[in-house]
C-alpha positions as CSV (number, residue, x, y, z in Angstrom):
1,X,0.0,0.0,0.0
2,X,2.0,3.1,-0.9
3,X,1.8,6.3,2.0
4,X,-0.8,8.6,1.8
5,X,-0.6,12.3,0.4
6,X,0.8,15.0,2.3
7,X,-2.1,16.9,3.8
8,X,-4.7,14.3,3.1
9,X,-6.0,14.2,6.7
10,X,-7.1,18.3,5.8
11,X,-8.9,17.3,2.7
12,X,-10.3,13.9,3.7
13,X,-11.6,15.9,7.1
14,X,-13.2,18.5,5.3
15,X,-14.9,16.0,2.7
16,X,-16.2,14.2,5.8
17,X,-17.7,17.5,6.9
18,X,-19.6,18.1,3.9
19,X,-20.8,14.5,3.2
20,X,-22.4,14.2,6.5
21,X,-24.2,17.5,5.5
22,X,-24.9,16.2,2.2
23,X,-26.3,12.8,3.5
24,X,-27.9,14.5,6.5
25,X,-29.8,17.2,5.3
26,X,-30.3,15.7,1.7
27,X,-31.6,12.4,2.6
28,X,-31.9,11.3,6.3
29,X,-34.1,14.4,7.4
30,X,-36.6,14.0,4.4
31,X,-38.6,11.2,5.8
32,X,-38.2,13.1,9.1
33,X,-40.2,16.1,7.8
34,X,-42.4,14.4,5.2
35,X,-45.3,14.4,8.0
36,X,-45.6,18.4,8.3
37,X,-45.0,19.4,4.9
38,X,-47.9,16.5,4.0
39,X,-49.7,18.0,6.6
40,X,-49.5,21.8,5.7
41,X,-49.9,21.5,1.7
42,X,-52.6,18.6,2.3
43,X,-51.2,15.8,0.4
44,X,-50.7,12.0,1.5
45,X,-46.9,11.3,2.6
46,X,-46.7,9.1,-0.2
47,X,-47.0,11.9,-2.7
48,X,-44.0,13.2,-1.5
49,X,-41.9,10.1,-1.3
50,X,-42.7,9.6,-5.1
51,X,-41.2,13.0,-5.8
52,X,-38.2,11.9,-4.0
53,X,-38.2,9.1,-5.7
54,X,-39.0,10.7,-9.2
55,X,-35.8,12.9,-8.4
56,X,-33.6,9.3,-7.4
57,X,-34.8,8.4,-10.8
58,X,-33.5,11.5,-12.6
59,X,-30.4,11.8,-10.8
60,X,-29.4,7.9,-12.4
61,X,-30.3,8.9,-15.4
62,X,-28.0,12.2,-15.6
63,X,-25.2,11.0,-13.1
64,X,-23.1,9.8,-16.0
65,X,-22.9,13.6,-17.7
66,X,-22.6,14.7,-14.0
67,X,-19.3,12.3,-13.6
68,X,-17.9,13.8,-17.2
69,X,-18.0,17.4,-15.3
70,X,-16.4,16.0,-12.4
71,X,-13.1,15.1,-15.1
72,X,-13.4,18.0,-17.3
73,X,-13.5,20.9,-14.8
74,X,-12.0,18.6,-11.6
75,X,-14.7,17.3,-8.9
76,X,-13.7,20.2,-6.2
77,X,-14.7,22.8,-8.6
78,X,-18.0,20.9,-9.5
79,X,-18.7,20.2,-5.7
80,X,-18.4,24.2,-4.7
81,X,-20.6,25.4,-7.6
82,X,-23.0,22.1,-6.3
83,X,-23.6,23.3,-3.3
84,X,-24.0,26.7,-3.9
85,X,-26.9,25.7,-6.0
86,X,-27.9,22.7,-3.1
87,X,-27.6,25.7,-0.6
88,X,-30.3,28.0,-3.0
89,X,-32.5,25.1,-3.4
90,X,-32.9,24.5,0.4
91,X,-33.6,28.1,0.9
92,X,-36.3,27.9,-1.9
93,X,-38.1,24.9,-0.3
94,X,-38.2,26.8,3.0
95,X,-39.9,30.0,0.9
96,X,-42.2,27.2,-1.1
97,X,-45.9,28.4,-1.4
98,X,-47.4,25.3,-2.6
99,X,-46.8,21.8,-3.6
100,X,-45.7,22.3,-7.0
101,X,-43.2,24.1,-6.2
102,X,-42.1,22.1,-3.9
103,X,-42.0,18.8,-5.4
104,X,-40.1,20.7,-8.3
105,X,-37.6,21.9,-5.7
106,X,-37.0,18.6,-4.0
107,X,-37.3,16.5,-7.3
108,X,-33.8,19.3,-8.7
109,X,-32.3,18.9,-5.4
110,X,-32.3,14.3,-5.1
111,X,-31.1,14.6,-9.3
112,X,-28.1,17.1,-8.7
113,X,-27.3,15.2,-5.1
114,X,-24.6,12.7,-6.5
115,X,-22.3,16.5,-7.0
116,X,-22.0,16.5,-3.5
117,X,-22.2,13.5,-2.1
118,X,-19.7,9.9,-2.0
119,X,-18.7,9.7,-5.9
120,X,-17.8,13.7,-6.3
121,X,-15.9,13.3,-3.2
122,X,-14.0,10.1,-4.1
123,X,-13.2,11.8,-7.5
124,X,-12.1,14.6,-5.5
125,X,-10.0,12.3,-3.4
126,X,-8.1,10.9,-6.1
127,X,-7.5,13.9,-7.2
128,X,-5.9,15.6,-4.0
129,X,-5.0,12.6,-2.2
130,X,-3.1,10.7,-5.5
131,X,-1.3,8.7,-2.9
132,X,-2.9,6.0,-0.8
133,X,-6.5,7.2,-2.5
134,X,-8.3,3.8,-1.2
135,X,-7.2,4.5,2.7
136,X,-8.5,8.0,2.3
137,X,-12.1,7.1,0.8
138,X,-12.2,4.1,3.7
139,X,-11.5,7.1,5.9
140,X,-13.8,9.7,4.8
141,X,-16.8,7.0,4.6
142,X,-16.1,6.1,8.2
143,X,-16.7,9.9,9.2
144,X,-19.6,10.3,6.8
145,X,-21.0,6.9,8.5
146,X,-22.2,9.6,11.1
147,X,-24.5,11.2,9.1
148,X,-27.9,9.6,10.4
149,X,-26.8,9.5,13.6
150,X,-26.6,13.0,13.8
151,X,-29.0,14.2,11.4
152,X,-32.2,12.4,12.8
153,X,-32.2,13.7,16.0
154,X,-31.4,16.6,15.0
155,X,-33.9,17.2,12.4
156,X,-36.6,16.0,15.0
157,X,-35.7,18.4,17.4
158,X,-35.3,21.3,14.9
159,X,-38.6,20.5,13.4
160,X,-40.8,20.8,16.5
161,X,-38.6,24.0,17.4
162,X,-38.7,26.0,14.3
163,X,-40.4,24.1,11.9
164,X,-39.5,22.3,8.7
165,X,-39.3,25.6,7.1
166,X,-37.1,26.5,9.7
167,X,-34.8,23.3,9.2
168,X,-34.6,24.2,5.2
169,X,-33.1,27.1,5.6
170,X,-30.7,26.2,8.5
171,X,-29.9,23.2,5.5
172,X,-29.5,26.3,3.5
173,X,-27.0,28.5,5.6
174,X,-24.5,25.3,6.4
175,X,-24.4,24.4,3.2
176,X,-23.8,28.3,2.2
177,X,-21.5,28.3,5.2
178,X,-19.8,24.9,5.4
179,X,-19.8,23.0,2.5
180,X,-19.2,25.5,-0.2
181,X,-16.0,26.9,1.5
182,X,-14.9,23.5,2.4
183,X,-15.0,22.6,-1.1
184,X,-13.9,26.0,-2.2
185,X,-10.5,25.4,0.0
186,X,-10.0,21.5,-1.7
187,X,-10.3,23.3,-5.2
188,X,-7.6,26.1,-4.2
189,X,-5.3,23.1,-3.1
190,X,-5.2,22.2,-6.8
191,X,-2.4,24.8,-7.8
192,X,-0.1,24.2,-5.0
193,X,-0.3,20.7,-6.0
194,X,0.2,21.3,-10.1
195,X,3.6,22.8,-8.7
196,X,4.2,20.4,-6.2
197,X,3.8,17.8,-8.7
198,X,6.5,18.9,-11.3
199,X,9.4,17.5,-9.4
200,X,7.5,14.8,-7.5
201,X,7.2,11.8,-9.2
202,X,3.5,10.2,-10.1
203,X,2.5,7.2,-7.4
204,X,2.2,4.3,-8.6
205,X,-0.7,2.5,-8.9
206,X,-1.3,-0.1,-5.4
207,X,-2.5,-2.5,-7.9
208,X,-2.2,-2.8,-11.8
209,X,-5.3,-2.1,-13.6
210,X,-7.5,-4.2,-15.9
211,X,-5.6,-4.6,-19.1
212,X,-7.4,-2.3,-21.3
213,X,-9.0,-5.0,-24.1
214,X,-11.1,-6.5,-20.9
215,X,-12.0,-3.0,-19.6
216,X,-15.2,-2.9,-21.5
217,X,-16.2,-6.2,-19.9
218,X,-15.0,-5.5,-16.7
219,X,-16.8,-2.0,-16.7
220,X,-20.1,-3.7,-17.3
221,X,-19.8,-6.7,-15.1
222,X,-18.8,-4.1,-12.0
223,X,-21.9,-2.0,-13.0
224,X,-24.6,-5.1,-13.0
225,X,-22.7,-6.0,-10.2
226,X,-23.4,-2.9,-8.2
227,X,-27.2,-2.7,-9.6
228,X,-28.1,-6.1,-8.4
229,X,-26.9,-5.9,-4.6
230,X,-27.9,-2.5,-5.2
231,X,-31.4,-3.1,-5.2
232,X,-31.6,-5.8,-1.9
233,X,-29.9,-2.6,-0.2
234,X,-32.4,-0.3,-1.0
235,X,-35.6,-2.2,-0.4
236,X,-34.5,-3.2,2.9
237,X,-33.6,0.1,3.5
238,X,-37.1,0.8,3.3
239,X,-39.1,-2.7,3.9
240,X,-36.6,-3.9,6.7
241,X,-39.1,-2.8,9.7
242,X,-42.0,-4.2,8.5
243,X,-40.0,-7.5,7.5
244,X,-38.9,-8.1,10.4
245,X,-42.5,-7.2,12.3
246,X,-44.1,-9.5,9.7
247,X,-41.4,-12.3,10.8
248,X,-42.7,-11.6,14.5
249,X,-40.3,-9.8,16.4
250,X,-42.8,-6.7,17.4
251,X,-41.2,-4.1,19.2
252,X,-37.5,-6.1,19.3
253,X,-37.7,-5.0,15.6
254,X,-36.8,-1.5,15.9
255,X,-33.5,-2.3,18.3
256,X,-32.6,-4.7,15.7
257,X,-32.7,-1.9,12.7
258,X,-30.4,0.2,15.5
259,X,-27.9,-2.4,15.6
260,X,-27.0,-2.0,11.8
261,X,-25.7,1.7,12.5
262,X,-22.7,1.2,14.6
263,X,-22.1,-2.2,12.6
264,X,-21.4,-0.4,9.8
265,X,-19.1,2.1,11.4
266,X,-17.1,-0.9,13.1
267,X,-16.5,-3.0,9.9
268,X,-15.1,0.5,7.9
269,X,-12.1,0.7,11.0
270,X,-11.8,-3.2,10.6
271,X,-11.2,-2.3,7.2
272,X,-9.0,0.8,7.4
273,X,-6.9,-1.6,9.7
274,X,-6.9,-5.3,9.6
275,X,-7.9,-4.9,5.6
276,X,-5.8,-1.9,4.5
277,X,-3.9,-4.3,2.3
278,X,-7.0,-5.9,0.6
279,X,-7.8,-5.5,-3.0
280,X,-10.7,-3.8,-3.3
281,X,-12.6,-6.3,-5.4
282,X,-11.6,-8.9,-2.3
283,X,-13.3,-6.6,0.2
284,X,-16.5,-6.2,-2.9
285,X,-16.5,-10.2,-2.5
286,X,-17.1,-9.7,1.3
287,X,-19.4,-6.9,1.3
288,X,-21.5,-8.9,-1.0
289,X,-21.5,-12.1,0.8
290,X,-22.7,-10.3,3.9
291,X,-26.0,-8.8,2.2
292,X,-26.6,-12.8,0.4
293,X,-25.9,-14.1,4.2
294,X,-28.4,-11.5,5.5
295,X,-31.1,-12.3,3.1
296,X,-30.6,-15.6,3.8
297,X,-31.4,-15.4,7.8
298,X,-34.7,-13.6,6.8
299,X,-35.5,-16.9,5.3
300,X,-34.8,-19.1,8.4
301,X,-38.3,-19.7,9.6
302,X,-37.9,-18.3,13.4
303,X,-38.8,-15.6,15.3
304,X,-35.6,-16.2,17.1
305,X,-33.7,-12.8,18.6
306,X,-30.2,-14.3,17.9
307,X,-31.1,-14.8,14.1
308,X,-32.8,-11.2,13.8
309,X,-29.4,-9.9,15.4
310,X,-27.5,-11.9,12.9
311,X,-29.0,-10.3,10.1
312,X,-28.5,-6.8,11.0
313,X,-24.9,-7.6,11.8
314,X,-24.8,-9.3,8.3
315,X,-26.4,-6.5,6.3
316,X,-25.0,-3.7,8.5
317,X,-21.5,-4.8,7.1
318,X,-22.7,-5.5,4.1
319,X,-24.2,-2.0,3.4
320,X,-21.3,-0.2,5.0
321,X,-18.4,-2.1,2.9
322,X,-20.9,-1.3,-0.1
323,X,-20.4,2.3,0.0
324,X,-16.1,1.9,0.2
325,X,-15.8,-0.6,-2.8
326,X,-18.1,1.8,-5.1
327,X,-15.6,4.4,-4.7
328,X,-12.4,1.8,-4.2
329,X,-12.7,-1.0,-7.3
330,X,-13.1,1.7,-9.9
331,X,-9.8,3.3,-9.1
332,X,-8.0,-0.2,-8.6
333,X,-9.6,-1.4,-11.7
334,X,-9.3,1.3,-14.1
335,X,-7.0,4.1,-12.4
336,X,-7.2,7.7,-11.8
337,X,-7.7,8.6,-15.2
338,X,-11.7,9.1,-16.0
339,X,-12.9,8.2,-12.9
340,X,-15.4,10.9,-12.3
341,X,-17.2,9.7,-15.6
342,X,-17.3,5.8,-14.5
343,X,-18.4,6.6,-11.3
344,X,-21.3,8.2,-12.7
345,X,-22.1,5.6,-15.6
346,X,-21.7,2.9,-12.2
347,X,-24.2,5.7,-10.2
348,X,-26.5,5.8,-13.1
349,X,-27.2,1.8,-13.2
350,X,-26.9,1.7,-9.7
351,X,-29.9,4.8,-9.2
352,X,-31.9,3.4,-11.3
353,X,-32.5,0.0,-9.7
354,X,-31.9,1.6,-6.5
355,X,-34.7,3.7,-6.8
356,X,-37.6,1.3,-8.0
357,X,-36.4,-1.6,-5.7
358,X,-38.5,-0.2,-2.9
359,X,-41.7,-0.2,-5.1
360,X,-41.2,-3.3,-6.9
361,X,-40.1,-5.4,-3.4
362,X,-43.8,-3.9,-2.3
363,X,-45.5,-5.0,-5.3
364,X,-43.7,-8.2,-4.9
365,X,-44.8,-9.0,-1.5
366,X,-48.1,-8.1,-2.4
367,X,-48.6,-10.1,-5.2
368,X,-46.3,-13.4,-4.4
369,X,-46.0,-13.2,-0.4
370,X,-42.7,-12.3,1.6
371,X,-41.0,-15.8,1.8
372,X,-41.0,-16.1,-1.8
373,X,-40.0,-11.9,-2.4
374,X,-37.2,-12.7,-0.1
375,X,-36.3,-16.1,-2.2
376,X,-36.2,-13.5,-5.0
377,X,-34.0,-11.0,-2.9
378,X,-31.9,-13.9,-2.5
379,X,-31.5,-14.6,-5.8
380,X,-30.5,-11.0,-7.2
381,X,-28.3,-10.8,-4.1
382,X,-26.4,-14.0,-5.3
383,X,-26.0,-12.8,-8.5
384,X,-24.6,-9.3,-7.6
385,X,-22.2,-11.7,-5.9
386,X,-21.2,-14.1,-8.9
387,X,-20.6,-11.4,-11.1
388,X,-17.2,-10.6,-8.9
389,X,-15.9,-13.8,-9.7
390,X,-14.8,-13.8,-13.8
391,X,-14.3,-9.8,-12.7
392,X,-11.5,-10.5,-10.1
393,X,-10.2,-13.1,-13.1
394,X,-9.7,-10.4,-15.5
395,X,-8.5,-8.0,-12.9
396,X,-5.6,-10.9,-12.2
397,X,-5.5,-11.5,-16.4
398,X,-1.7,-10.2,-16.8
């Protein structure tokens, strides 16, 4: 593993900043708020989780242009004009005087999210931190693994002290105030580091890339990879309550969702320290196994505590490796060069699935029952898996 970059702790500090405040405000206090902006503009909650979801949609579908700005102009550049914009559109949803409005507001705000969330800031981390790039983006998702924990409490208690109006525009003035200087500071860095870098040799690569005739194949089998244990993260991201309610725990449920959180922080230091020499596509391999292993708990048929535990555990670590290796095999695989545009075409498949998973595991359930939409789960969780194999051939094809 070669040494990280001098002054990386500075950047991958301030990216951690702006990522919780990106993950925070954008996503984890939405569902937090949905019940009083329902209630004032007299509209079912469901309305406005369709118009988040329209805008999930939207932003897969344009993520791959968004990833081409991130290499043309440099992703710290694109990430300080992002949030100025994220910072204007917070503000306007605090102002919005009806639902339209609104739902045009949030539906802008979900599509131009991936400029200032994970991918931007691993481009921007292999941009300033050239040296020891996958330490730094295990790093900065082990701060931004944070992000609910603070952002849910706070958003409830900001809510029922100043409103959700209120909590817009305090969205507003830290992304004015935090984000866009942070990022701002991580652009200026880039002169002092064009100078820097004309008598300092280029790092080499911690491991060789996919030779370039099997890049094309590789690209794709990474992408369906992603999509397929995609989608069994996002519907239980949604469905995982009521799954487990359904499988009788009752109230033990909701302790067992808890128990993901701090798995996920405690398998990104096990891998920023017992794993710091992994490939990245060995530590994909893992992350995916946990989400099949997890899925396959939920088919045990027990009511049993110890198996409910199991499979938070299990897809707690699944979900947190899953948001290192999207950012990590890229640059293994392919290298510096391009990365902002491959992490969008791998955000833009990923989205998409991501963002009708929740919809077609309900309809699922509905229609065939819950053992046999988790049999299916299984299935597309497996297969996310075996696509990893004939990738990690090719990536050792030299």
């Amino acid at each position: 593993m070669s040494e990280l970059s001098k002054g990386w702790a500075g950047v991958v500090a301030a990216l951690g900043a702006t990522t919780i405040l990106g993950y925070g405000a954008i996503f984890y206090a939405f569902p937090i708020l949905v019940p009083f902006v329902a209630a004032e503009f007299g509209v079912s909650p469901a309305t406005l989780f369709g118009m988040f979801s329209v805008g999930l949609f939207l932003g897969g579908v344009l993520s791959s242009r968004f990833g081409g700005w991130l290499d043309r102009f440099g992703a710290p550049r694109v990430m300080t004009l992002a949030s100025a914009a994220v910072a204007g559109l917070f503000a306007g949803l605090a102002a919005a005087p009806n639902i339209w409005v609104y739902g045009a507001l949030i539906v802008t705000l979900e599509a131009i999210s991936f400029l200032v969330l994970y991918d931007a800031a691993f481009a921007a981390l292999a941009l300033r931190v050239p040296r020891g790039t996958r330490q730094a983006i295990t790093r900065l998702t082990l701060i931004a693994g944070f992000a609910s924990t603070l952002f849910w409490p706070l958003t409830g208690w900001m809510v029922e002290s100043i409103g959700w109006r209120g909590c817009y525009m305090v969205f507003a003035g830290l992304h004015l105030m935090v984000a866009l200087p942070s990022h701002g500071w991580i652009a200026a860095l880039g002169r002092k580091m064009n100078l820097a870098a004309q008598s300092e040799a280029a790092p080499a690569p911690d491991w060789a890339t996919v030779p370039q005739h099997h890049s094309k194949r590789a690209f794709w089998l990474l992408g369906v990879s992603f999509a397929l244990t995609g989608i069994a993260i996002a519907a239980f991201g949604v469905h995982l309550v009521p799954v487990l309610l359904e499988r009788g725990l009752g109230q033990t449920a909701y302790l067992v969702g808890m128990a993901m959180g701090p798995t996920q922080v405690l398998v990104r230091v096990v891998d920023a320290t017992l794993w710091r020499g992994f490939h990245p596509l060995s530590v994909a391999l893992i992350s995916g196994s946990a989400v099949a292993l997890a899925v396959a708990v939920l088919l045990v048929p027990s009511s049993d505590m110890g198996l409910a535990l199991a499979f938070a555990v299990l897809f707690g670590a699944g979900q947190g490796l899953a948001s290192i290796v999207r950012g990590a095999v890229p640059l293994a695989l392919f290298g510096p060069a391009g990365l902002g545009q491959r992490l969008g075409q791998l955000a833009g498949l990923r989205n998409v699935s991501a963002a009708a998973a929740p919809v077609l595991f309900a309809v699922a359930q509905q229609t065939i029952g819950l053992s046999a939409t988790l049999w299916l789960c299984l299935v597309i969780a497996l297969a996310g898996l075996a696509l990893l194999i004939p990738l990690r051939k090719l990536a050792l094809a030299h």
